[in-house]
PALUMLUM-307416 format. One record per residue: residue in three letters; x, y, z of N, C-alpha, C in turn. Coordinates in pm, whole numbers, padded with zeros to 5 digits, always signed. Layout:
N
ALAXYZXYZXYZ ...
//
This chain:
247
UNK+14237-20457-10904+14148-20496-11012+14226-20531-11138 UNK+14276-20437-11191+14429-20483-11274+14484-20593-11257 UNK+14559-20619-11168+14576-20724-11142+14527-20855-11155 UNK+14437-20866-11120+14290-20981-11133+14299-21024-11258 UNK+14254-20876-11318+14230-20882-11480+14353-20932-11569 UNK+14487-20914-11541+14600-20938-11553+14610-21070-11553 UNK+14584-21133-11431+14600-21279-11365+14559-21365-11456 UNK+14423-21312-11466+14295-21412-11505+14360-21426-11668 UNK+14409-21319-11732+14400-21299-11919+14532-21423-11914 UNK+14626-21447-11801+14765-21535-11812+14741-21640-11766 UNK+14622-21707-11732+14583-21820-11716+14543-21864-11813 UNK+14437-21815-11868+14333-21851-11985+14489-21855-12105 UNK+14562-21767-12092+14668-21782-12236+14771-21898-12227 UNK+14770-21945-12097+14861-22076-12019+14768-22192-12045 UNK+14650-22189-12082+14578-22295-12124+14641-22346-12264 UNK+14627-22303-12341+14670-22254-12497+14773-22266-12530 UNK+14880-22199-12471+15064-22199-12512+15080-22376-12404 UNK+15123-22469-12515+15173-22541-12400+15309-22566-12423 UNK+15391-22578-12319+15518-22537-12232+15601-22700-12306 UNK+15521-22775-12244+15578-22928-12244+15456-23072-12270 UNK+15482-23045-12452+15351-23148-12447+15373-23257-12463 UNK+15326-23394-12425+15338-23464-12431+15220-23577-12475 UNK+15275-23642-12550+15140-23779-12633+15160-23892-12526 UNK+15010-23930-12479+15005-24024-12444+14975-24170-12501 UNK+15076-24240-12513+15083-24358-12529+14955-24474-12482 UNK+14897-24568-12535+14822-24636-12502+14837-24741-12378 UNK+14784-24709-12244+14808-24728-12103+14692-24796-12051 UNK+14646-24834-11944+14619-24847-11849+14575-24769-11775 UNK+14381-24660-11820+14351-24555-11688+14420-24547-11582 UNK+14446-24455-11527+14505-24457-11380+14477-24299-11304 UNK+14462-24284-11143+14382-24129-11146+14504-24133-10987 UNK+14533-24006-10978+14593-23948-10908+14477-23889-10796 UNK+14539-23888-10648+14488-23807-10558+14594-23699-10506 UNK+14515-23609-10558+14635-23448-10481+14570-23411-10399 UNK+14650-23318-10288+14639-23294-10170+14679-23105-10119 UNK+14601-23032-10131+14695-22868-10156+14672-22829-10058 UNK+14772-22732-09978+14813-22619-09893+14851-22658-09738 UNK+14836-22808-09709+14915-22873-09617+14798-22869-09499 UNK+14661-22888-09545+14562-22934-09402+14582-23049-09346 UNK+14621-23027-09192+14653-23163-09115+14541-23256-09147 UNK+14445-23255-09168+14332-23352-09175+14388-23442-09327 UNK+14470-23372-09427+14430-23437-09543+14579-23552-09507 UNK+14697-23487-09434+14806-23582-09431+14753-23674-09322 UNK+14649-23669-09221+14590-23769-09163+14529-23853-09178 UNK+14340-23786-09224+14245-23867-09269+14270-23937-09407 UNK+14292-23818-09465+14320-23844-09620+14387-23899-09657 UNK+14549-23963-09581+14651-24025-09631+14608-24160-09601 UNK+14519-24166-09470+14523-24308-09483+14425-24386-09485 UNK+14297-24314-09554+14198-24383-09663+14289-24407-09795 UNK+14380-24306-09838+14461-24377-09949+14554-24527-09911 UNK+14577-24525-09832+14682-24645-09798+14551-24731-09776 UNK+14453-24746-09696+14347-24830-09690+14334-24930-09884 UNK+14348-24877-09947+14364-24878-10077+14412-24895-10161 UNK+14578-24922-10078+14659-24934-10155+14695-24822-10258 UNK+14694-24737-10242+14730-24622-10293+14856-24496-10205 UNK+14856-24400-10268+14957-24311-10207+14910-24166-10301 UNK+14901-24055-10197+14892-23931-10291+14968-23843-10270 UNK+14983-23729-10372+15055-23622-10396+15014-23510-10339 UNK+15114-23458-10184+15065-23322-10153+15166-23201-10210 UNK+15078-23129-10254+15128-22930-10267+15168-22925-10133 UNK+15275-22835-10089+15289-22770-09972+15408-22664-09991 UNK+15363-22536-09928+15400-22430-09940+15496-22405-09784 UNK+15621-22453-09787+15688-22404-09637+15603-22296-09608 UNK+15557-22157-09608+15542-22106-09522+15383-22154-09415 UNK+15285-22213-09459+15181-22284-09404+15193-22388-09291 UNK+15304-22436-09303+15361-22543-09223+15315-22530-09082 UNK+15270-22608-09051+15202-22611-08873+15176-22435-08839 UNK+15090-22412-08932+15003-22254-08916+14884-22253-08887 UNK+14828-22170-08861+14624-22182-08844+14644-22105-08958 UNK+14514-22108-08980+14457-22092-09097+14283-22080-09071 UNK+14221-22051-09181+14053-21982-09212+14029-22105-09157 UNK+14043-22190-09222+13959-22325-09244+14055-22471-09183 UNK+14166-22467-09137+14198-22579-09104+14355-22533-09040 UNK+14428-22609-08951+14561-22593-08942+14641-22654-09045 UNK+14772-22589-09028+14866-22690-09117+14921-22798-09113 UNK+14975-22929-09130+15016-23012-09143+15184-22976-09047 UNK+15249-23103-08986+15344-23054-08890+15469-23114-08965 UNK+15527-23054-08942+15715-23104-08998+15720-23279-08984 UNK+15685-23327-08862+15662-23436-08840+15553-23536-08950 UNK+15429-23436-08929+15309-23530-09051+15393-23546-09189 UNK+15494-23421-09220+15539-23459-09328+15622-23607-09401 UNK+15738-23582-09270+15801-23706-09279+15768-23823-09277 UNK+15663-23809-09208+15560-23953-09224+15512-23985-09374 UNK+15466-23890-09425+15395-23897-09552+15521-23946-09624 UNK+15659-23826-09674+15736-23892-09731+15756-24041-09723 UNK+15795-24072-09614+15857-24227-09558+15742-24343-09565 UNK+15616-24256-09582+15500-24381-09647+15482-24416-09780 UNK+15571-24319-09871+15585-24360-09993+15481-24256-10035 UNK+15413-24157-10018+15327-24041-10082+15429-23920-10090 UNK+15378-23851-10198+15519-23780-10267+15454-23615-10211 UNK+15593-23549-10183+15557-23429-10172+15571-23310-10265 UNK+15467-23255-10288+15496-23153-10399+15542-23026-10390 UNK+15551-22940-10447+15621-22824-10456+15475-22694-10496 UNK+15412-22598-10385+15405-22461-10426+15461-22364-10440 UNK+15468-22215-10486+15577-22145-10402+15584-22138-10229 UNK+15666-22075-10198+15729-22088-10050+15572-21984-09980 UNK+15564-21904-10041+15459-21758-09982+15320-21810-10017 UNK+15317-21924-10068+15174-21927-10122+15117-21839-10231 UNK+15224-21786-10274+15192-21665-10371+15186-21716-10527 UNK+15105-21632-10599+15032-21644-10692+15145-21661-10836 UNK+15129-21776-10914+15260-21801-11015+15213-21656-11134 UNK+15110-21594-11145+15086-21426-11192+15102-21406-11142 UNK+15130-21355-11007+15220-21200-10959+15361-21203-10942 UNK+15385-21312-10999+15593-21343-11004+15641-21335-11113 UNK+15797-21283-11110+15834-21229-11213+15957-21370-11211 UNK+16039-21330-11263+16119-21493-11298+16197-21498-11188 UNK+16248-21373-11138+16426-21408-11009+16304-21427-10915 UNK+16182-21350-10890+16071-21383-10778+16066-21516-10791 UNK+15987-21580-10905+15947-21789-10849+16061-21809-10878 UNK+16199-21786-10878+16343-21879-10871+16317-21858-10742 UNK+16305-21716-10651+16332-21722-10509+16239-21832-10435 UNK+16152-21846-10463+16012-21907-10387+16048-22074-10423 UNK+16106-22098-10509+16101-22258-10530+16228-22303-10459 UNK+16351-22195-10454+16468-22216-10375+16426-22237-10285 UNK+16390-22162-10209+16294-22152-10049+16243-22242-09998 UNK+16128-22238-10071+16087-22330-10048+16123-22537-10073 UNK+16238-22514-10180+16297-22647-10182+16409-22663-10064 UNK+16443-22575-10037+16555-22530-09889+16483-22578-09787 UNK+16358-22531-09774+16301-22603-09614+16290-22747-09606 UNK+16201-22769-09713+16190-22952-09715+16257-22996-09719 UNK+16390-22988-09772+16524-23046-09734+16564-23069-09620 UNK+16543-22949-09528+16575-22915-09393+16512-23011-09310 UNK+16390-23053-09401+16337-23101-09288+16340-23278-09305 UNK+16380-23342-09420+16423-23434-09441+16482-23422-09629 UNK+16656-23500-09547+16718-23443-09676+16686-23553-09825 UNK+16636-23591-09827+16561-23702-09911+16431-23679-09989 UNK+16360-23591-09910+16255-23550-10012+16318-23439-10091 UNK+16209-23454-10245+16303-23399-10381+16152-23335-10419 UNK+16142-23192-10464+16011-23148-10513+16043-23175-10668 UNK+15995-23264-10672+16006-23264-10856+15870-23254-10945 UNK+15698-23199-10862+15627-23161-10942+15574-23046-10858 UNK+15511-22951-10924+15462-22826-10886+15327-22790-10908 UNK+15262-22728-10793+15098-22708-10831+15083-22562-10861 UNK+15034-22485-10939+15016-22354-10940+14880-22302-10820 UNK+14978-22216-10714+14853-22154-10607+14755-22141-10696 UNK+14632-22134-10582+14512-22098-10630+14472-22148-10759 UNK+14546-22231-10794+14468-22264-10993+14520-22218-11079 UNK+14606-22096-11021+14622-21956-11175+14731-21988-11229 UNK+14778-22049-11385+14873-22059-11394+14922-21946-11465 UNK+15089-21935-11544+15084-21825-11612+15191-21840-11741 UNK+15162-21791-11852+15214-21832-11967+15336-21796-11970 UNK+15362-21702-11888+15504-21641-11860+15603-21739-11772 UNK+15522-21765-11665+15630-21894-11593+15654-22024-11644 UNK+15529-22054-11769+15539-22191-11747+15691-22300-11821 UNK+15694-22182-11888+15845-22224-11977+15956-22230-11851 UNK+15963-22148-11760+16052-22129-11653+16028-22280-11523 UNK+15902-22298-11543+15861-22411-11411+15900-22522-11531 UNK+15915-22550-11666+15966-22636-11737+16087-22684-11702 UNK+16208-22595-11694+16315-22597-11697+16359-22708-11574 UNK+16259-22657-11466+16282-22688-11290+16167-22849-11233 UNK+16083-22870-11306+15991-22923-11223+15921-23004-11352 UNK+15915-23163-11351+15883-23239-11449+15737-23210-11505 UNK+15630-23141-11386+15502-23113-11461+15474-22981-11354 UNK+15298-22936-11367+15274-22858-11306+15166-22862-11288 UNK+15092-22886-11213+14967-22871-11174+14835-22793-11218 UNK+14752-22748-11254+14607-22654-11222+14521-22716-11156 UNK+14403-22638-11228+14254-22708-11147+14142-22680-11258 UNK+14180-22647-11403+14116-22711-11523+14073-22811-11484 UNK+13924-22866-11515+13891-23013-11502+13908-23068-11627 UNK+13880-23192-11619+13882-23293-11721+14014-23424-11722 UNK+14036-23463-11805+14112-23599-11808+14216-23549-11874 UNK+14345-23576-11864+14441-23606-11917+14471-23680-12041 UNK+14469-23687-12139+14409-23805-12256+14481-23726-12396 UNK+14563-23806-12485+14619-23790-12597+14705-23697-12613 UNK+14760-23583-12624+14870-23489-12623+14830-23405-12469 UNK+14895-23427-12387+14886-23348-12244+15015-23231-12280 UNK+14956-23140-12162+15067-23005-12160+15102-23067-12019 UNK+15230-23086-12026+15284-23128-11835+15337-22993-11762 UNK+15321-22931-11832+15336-22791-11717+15160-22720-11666 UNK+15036-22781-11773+14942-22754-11730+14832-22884-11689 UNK+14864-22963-11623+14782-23104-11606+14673-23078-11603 UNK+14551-23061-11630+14407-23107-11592+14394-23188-11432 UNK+14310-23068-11392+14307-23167-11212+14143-23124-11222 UNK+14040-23255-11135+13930-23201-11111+13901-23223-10939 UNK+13804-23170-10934+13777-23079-10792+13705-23233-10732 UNK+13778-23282-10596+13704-23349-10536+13707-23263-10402 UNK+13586-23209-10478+13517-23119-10332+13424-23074-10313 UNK+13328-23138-10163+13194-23171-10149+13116-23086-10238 UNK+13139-22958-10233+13068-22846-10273+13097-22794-10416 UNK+13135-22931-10533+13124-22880-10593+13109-23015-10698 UNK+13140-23107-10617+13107-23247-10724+13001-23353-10580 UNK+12946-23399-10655+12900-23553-10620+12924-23706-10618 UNK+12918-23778-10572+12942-23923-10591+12915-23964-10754 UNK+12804-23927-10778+12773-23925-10946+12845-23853-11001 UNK+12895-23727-10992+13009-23605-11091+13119-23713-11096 UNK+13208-23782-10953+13312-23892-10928+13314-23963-11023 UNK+13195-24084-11035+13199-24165-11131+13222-24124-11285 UNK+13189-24007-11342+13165-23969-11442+13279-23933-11508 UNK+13340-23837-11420+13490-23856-11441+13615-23983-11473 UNK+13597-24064-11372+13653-24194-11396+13607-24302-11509 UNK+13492-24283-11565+13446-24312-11661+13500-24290-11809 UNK+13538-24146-11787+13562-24094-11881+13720-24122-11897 UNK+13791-24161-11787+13864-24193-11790+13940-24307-11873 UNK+13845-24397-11811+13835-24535-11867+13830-24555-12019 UNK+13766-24466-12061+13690-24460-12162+13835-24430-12281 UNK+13901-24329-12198+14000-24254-12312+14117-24305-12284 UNK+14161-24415-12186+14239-24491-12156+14339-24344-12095 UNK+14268-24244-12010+14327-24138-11970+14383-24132-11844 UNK+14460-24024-11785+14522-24025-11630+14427-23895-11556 UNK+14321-23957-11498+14243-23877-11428+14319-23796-11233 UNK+14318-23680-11261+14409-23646-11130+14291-23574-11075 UNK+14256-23609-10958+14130-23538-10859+14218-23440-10755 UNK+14169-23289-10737+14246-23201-10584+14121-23222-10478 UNK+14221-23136-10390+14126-23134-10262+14230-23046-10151 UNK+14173-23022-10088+14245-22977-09943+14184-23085-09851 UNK+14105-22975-09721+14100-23103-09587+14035-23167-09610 UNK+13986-23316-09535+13917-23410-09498+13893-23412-09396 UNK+13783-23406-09380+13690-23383-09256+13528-23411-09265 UNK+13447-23420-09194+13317-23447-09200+13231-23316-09229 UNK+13286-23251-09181+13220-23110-09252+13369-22997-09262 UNK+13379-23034-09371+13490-22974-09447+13473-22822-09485 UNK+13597-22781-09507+13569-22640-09607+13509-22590-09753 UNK+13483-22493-09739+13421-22514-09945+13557-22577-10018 UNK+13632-22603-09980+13799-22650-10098+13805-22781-10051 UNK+13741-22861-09933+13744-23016-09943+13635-23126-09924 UNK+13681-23192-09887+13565-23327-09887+13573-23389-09764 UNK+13449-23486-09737+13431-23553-09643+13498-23652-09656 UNK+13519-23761-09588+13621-23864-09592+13510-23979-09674 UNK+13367-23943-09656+13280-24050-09764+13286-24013-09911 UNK+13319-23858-09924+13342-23874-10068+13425-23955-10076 UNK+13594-23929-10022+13653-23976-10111+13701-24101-10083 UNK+13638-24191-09986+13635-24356-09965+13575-24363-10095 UNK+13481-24299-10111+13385-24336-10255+13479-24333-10404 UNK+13561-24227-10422+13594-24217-10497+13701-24305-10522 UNK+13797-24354-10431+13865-24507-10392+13786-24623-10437 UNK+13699-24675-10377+13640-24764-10411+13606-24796-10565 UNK+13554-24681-10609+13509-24650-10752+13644-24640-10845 UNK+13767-24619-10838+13865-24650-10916+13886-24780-10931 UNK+13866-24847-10773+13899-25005-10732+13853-25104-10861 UNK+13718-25048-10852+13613-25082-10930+13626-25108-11069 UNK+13742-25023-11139+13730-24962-11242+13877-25042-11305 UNK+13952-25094-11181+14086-25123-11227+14165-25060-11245 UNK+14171-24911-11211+14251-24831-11214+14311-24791-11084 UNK+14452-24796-11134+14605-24754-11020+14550-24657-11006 UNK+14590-24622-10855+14571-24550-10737+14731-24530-10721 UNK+14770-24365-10800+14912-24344-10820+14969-24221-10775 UNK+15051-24184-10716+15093-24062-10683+15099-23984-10850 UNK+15162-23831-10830+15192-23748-10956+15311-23775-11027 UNK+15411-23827-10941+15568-23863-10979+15500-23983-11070 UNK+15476-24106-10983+15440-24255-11070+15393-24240-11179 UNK+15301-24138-11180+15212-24164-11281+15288-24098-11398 UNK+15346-23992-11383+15448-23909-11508+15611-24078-11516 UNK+15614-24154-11446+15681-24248-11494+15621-24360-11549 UNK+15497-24374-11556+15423-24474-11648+15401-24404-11746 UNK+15375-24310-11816+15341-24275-11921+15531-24213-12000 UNK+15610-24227-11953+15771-24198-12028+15773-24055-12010 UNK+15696-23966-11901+15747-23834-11934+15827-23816-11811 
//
């Protein structure tokens, strides 16, 4: 319970302290698709409704998940990976344990990003983790100066847009997931996008037709494709998009 309570007070204070801020320059909307915890469905279905699109997205993956079962989906295979790399979709960096960036102390996430940057290597020496998602959402005010040092941004699952001074160790990501947005929530977002000439980044896990509470059907997010299409906005991995804006 402590803990929790612990977790939760170093998120909310990781909102607030930012690590690495950065002004955005007047751009060109553009919205990112992320991809977390390595469900074979999302490096399948999901990768290649993005390529349908001309697009490419950014997966989280935690070596230890790697071709595992799991509650809700298996993992993604050493093989799906290399594919993804070599299609030009970028791979991201969790810790190695899936473990929580609050319950690590600093030599702990040095160990977990070693680790875990050690396997993907292993498994093709060419992929480079150069952005990081915080498990579960939680980020922590204590690491984020430390994931500064190592990793050009960092992920959450704060919603909203990206727009005028961003924290790149705490990005704004919103939930494309059935059970918790709509085709209408989609648009609204990208709108708003548009609107603030902002970098809208959507998560998700699997893709599937009847997905888990953490993903979407493959009609959301054709929909949500289409509707960027729509909009004129790049369809960009997390790397691209931190190189269009100079950070």
């Amino acid at each position: 319970m402590l803990s929790d309570l612990n977790g939760r007070l170093s998120n909310r204070l990781a909102r607030h302290f930012r690590a690495a801020p950065h002004r955005l320059q007047a751009h060109v909307p553009m919205v990112s698709f992320t991809f977390d915890d390595a469900p074979d469905s999302a490096a399948d279905e999901g990768a290649a409704l993005l390529e349908d699109h001309g697009g490419r997205g950014t997966f989280y993956l935690a070596g230890s998940l790697i071709d595992q079962p799991g509650d809700h989906w298996h993992g993604l295979s050493n093989d799906a990976i290399v594919r993804l790399h070599r299609g030009g979709h970028e791979i991201g960096c969790h810790t190695f344990s899936h473990l929580r960036a609050v319950d690590l102390d600093e030599s702990a996430m040095a160990r977990e990003i070693e680790r875990n940057r050690s396997y993907f290597h292993g498994i093709d020496s060419s992929i480079r983790l150069e952005n990081f998602a915080y498990p579960y959402g939680l980020a922590s005010v204590w690491r984020k100066p430390q994931l500064a040092k190592t990793f050009r941004s960092a992920r959450g699952i704060l919603p909203g847009v990206n727009s005028d001074v961003i924290d790149l160790q705490f990005l704004r990501a919103s939930p494309l997931v059935n059970c918790e947005i709509d085709a209408a929530g989609v648009d609204r977002y990208l709108d708003e996008a548009v609107a603030s000439g902002g970098w809208l980044i959507f998560y998700g896990h699997d893709v599937v037709d009847h997905p888990s509470p953490y993903g979407c059907t493959p009609a959301l997010l054709r929909h949500a494709l289409k509707a960027a299409e729509q909009r004129g906005m790049p369809i960009v991995t997390v790397a691209e998009a931190l190189r269009r804006i100079g950070a």
